[in-house]
C-alpha positions as CSV (number, residue, x, y, z in Angstrom):
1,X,0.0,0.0,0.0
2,X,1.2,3.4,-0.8
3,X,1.8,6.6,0.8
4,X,-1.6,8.7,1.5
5,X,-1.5,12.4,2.5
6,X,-3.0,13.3,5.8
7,X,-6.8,14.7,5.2
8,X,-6.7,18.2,4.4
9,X,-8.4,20.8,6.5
10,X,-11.2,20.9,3.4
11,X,-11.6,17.0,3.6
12,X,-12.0,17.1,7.3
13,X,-14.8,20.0,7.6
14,X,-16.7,19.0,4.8
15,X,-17.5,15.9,5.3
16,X,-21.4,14.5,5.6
17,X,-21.3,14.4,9.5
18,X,-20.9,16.7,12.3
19,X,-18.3,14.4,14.2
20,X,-15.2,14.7,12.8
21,X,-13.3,12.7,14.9
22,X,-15.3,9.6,13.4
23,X,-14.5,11.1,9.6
24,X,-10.9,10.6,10.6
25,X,-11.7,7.4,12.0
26,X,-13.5,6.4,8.7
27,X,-10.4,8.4,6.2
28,X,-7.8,6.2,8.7
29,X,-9.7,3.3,7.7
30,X,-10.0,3.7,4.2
31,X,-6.0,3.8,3.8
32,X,-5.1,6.8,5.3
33,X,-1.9,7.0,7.4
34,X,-0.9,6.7,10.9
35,X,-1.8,10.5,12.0
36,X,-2.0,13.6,14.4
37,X,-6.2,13.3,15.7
38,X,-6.6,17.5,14.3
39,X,-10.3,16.5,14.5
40,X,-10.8,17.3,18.5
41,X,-9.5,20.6,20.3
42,X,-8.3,18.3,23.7
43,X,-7.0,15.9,21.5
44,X,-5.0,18.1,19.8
45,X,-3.6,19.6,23.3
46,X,-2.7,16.5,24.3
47,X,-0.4,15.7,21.0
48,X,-3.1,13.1,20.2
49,X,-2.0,10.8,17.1
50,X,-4.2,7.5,16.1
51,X,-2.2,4.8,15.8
52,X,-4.2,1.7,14.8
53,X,-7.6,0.9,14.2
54,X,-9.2,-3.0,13.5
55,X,-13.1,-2.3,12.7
56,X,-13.2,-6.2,13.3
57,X,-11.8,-6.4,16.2
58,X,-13.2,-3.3,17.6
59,X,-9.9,-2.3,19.0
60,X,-8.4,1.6,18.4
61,X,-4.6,2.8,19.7
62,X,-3.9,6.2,20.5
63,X,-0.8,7.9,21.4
64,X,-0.9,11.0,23.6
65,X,1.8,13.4,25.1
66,X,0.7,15.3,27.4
67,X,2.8,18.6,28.4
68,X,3.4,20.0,31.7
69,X,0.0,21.9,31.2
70,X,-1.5,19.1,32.8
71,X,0.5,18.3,35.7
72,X,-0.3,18.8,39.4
73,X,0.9,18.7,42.5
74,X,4.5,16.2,42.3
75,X,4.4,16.4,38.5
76,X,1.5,13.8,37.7
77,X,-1.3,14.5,35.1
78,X,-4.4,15.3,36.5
79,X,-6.9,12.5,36.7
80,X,-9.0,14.1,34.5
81,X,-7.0,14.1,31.9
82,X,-6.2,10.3,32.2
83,X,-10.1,9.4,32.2
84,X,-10.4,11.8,28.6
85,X,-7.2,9.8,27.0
86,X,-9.1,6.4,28.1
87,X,-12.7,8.1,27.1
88,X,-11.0,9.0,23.6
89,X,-10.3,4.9,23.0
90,X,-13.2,4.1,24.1
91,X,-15.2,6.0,22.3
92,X,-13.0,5.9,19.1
93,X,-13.2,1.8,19.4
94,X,-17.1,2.3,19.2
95,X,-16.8,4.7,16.4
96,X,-14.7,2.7,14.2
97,X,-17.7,0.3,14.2
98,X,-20.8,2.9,13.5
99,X,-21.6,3.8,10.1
100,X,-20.1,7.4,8.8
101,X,-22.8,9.9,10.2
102,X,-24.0,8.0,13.2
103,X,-22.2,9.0,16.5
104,X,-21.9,8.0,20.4
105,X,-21.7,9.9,23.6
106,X,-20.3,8.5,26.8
107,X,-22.7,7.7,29.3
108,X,-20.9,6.1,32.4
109,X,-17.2,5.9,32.7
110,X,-15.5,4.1,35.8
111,X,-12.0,4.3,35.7
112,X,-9.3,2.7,37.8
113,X,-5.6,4.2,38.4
114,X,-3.1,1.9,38.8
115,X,-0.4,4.6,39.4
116,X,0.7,8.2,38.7
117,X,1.3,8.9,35.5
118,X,3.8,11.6,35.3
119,X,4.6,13.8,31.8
120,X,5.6,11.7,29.2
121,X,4.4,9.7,26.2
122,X,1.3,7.0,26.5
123,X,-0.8,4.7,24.4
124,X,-4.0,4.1,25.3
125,X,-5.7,0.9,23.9
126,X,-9.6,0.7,23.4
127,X,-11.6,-1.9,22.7
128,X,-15.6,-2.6,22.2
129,X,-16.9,-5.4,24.1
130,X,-20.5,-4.9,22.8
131,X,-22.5,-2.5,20.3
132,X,-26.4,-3.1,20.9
133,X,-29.1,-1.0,19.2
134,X,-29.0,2.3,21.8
135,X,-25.6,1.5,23.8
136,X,-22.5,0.3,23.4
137,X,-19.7,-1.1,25.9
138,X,-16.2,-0.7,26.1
139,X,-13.4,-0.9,28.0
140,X,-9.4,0.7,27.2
141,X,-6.2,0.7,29.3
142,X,-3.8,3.4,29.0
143,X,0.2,2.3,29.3
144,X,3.3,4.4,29.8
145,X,6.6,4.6,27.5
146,X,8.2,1.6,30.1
147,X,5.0,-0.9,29.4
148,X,3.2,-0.4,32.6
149,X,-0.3,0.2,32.9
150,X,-0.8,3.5,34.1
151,X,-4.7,3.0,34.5
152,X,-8.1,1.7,32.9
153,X,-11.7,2.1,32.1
154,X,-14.9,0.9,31.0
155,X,-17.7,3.1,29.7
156,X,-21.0,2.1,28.8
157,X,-22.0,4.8,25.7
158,X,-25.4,5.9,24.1
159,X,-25.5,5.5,20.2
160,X,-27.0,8.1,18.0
161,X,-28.1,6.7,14.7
């Protein structure tokens, strides 16, 4: 497979959908490239890049750098901002399985930290475990640069179709 040029600001804001972070899902799984997620102002503060996405599988990798913006108190990111980079797999894996146009919204998210997470690079890993008619379920793990997993989640989500 060749090379395929990021989506263009044009591509991006005029596609048939008002959620363009599942457009770049959808161009991503069409043959686009490994790229920077320019579809979601957090995202895109956090140096968010889509890494992988298997629509069979309902699995979506994300990598995410977070700079020392989002650090408190002994230089660890703010829980917050671990549940969004989990809630942004999650919510991607779901995505990757909707048709283009049809879009989800997190409902309930319980996460668990399994230790601080200080600034530095992470992946995290989401997954869909079910997609029903109105919800869907998922679950994602977020892990450092050294392997270890930093936290994880599952989130039930509504489904707009």
């Amino acid at each position: 497979m060749g090379y395929t040029a990021p989506m263009s600001d044009y591509e991006l804001h005029s596609a048939p959908t008002n959620n363009l972070d599942h457009v770049l899902i959808h161009h991503f799984v069409n043959g686009g490239p490994p790229s920077a997620i320019a579809s979601n102002p957090l995202a895109v503060l956090l140096a968010g890049y889509l890494l992988q996405v298997d629509t069979a599988a309902g699995m979506v990798q994300m990598r995410f750098a977070p700079d020392h913006r989002f650090l408190q108190g002994k230089g660890v990111i703010q829980g917050g901002i671990v549940c969004a980079m989990l809630d942004f797999a999650m919510a991607f894996a779901v995505l990757a399985r909707l048709r283009l146009g049809d879009g989800v919204t997190t409902v309930n998210l319980n996460a668990s930290f399994l230790r601080s997470a200080g600034q530095g690079i992470y992946v995290a890993s989401g997954y869909l475990d079910q997609l029903g008619n109105n919800l869907a379920f998922s679950h994602a793990s977020l892990t450092a640069a050294d392997g270890s997993i930093v936290a994880t989640a599952c989130s039930t989500l509504k489904l707009f179709r």
